[in-house]
VOGU-3710 file (C-alpha; in Angstrom, 3 decimals, decimal comma):
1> xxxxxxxxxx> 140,629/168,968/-147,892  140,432/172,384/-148,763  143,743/175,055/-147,480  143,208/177,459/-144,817  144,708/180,910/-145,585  145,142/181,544/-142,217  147,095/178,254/-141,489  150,390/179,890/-141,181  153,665/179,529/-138,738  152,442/180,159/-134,862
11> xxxxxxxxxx> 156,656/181,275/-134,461  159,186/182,620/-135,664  162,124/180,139/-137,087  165,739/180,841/-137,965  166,066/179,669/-141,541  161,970/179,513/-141,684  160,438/178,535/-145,104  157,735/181,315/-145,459  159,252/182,826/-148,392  160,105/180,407/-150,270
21> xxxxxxxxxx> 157,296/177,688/-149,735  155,649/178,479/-152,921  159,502/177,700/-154,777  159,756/174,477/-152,589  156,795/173,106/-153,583  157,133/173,377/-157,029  160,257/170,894/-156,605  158,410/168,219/-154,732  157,564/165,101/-156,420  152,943/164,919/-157,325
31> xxxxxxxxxx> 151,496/163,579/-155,626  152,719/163,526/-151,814  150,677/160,855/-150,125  152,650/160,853/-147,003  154,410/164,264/-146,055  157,059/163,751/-143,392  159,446/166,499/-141,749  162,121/165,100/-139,577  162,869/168,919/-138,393  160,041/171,116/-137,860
41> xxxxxxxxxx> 160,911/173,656/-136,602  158,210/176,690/-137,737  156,544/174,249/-139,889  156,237/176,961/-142,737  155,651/173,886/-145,497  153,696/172,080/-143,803  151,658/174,741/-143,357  151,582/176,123/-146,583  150,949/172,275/-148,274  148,316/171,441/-145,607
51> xxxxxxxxxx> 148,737/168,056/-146,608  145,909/165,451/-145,030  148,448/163,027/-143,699  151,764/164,398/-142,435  154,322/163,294/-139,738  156,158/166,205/-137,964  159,307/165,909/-135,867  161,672/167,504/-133,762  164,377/166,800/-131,421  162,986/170,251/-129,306
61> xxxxxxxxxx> 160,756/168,367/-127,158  159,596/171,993/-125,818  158,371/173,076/-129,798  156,723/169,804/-129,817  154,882/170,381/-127,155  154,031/173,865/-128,907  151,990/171,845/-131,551  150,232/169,776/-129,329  149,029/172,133/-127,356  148,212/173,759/-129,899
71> xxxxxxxxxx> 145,914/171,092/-131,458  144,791/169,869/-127,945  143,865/173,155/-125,909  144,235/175,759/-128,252  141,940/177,818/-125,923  143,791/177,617/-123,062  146,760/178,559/-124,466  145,443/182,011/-126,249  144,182/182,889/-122,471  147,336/181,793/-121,050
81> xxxxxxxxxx> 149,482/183,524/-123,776  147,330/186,853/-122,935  149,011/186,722/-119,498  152,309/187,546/-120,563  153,664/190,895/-121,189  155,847/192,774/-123,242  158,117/194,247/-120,450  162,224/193,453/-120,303  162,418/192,724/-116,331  159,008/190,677/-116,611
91> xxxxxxxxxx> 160,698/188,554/-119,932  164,063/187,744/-118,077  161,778/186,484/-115,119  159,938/184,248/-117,482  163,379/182,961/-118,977  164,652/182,268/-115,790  162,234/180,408/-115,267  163,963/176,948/-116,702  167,141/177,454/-114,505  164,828/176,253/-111,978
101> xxxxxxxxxx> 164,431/172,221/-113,747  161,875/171,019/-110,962  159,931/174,388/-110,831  160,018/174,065/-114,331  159,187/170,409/-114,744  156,114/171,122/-112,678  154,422/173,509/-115,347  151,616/172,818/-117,281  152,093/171,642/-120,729  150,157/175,008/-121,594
111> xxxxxxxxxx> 152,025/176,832/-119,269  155,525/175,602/-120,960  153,766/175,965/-124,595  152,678/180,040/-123,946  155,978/180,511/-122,579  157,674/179,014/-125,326  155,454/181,481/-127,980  156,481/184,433/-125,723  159,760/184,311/-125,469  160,124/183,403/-129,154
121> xxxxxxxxxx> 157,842/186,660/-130,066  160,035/188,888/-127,942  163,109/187,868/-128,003  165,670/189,268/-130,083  164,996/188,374/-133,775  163,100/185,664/-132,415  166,526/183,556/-131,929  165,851/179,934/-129,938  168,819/179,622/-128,522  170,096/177,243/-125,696
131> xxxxxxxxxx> 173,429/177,544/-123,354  175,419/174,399/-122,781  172,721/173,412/-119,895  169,878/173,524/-122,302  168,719/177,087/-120,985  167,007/179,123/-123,219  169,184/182,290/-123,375  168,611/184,685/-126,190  168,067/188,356/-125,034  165,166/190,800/-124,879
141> xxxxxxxxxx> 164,325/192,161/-128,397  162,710/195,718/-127,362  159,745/194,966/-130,148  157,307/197,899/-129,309  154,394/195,923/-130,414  155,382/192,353/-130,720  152,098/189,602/-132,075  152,414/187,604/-128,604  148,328/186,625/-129,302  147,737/186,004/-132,607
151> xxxxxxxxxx> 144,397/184,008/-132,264  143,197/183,474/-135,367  146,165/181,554/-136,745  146,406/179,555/-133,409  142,828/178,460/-133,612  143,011/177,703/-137,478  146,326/175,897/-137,148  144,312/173,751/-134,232  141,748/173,040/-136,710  144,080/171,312/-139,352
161> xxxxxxxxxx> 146,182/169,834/-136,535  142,634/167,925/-135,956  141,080/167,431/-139,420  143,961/166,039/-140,929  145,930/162,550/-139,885  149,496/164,457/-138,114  151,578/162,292/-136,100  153,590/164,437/-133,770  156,757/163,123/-132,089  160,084/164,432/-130,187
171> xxxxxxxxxx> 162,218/162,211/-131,614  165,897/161,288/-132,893  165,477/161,682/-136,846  166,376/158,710/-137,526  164,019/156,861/-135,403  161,700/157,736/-138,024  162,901/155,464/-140,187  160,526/153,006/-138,087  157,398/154,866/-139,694  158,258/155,592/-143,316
181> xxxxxxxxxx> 157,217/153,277/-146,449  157,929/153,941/-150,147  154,855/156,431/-150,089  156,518/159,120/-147,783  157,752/162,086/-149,044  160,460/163,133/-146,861  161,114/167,337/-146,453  164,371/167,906/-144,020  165,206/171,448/-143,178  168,597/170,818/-140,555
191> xxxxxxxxxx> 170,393/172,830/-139,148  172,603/174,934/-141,376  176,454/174,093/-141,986  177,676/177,516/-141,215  179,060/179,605/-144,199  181,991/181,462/-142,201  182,959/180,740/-138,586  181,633/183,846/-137,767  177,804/182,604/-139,019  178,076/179,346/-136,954
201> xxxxxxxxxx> 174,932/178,248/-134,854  175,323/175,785/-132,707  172,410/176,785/-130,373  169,629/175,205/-131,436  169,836/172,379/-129,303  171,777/171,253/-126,346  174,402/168,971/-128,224  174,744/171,854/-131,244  175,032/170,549/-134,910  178,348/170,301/-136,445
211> xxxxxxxxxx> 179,764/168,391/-138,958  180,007/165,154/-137,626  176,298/165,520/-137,374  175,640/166,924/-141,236  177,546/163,321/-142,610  175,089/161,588/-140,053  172,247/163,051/-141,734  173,921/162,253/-145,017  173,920/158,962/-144,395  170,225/158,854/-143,433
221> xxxxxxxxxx> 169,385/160,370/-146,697  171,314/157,542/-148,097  169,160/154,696/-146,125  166,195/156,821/-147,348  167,155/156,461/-150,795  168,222/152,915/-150,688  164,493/152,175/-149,446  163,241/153,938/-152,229  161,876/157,238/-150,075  161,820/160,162/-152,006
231> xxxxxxxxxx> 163,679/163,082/-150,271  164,245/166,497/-150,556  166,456/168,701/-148,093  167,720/172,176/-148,080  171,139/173,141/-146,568  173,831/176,026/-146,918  175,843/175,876/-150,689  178,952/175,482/-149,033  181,446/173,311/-150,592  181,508/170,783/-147,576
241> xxxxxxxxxx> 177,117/170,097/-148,099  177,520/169,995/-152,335  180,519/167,508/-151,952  178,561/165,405/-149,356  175,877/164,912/-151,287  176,912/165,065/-154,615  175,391/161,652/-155,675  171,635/163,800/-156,027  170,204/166,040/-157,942  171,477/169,353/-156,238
251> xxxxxxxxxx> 169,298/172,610/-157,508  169,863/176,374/-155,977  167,270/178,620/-155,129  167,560/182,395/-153,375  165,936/182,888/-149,945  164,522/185,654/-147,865  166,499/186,131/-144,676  165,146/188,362/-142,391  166,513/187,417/-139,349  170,791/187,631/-138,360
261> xxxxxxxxxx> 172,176/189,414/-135,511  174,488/190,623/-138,028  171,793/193,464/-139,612  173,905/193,903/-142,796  173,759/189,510/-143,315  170,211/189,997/-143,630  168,456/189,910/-147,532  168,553/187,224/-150,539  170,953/184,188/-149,694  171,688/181,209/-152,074
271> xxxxxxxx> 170,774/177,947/-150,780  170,789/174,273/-151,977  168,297/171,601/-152,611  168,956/167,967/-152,571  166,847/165,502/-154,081  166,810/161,607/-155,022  164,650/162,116/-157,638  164,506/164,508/-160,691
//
């Protein structure tokens, strides 16, 4: 199956691979038969690999739903994402709108998906961010011309979400256990441990991400490489990620970022790649 230039990331994504897909792929094992990502987040590597059978996953059941609406009524999203508008009093309304759970709950999948673009597209730095209830909360961003519609990479991202063989599920990582064999090739892009207290994120999901959770994942990369599952996963150089997993075959690389609320933390970071396999 031949790429698709215009196959790109439909969002922005804190820690999003853009930049440095072209590095990434040069340390993945040839040839990936299976391509699965246990956190999807913007996707930016699946994307860029376009591989013909892939398995992405998230814990966001609301980005999920992104993709499959996406691939399912791409149409009806681009019309429905044409509705919104760049205003601040109309974006808080449309925030607001999941402190209302059974107003929300009775939305339309696209309805839910166009939101989710919008709000991501205007927000500030294009943050997903959740309070302790789960409510999306990041503020107004003030873009003066901000992509809400970007139609041609919606409908050409629904195209390969069709032509090739992606399962899409809201799951617990390590559920996914239950679908990998030896031929997966397993990409995780976590949530980062935080450099300084001052850089944690917790946000991205209801429950947050601390520690307790980056041994958890540890440990699945052990069960991964104990059934023979090549892995690769990226993560902050701190001394707390290199000591966890310093069994593999740790490599670092220097990444783009272009989004920090912090305008001066923005620019080239070091980060660190694990791998099982050389």
């Amino acid at each position: 199956m031949s790429k698709n230039s215009l196959v790109a990331p439909i969002i922005k994504w804190v820690g999003g691979k853009r930049q440095l897909a072209n590095s990434f792929s040069a340390l993945m094992p040839s040839p990936v038969k299976r391509y699965c990502e246990p956190f999807a987040g913007g996707c930016a590597l699946l994307f860029h690999l376009q591989p013909e059978v892939a398995h992405i996953n998230d814990i966001n059941a609301d980005l999920i739903n992104v993709y499959e609406v996406t691939r399912d009524d791409v149409e009806a999203l681009i019309l429905e994402l044409a509705a919104h508008k760049n205003d601040s009093a109309y974006f808080y309304t449309v925030r607001d709108w999941d402190r209302d759970k059974n107003l929300y709950e009775r939305l339309t999948r696209v309805k839910k998906a166009a939101r989710f673009i919008y709000l991501n597209k205007t927000c500030y730095n294009g943050l997903f961010r959740v309070n302790s209830a789960g409510e999306f909360n990041t503020p107004f961003g003030n873009y003066k011309k901000p992509n809400i519609v970007n139609a041609p990479t919606l409908r050409a991202v629904s195209a390969y979400l069709n032509s090739a063989s992606i399962r899409i599920t809201s799951l617990d990582y390590c559920e996914l256990l239950d679908f990998l064999g030896k031929d997966a090739f397993v990409y995780l892009d976590p949530p980062y441990d935080p450099v300084s207290t001052t850089s944690n994120f917790t946000g991205y999901s209801k429950g947050g991400f601390g520690r307790h959770e980056q041994i958890r994942l540890r440990d699945f990369c052990m069960e991964l490489d104990n059934r023979g599952i090549k892995f690769m996963l990226s993560n902050s150089p701190t001394d707390f990620i290199k000591a966890l997993y310093s069994k593999f075959n740790i490599t670092t690389v220097r990444a783009k970022r272009a989004i920090n609320s912090v305008a001066s933390r923005r620019g080239d970071v070091d980060e660190v790649v694990v791998r099982n396999y050389e």
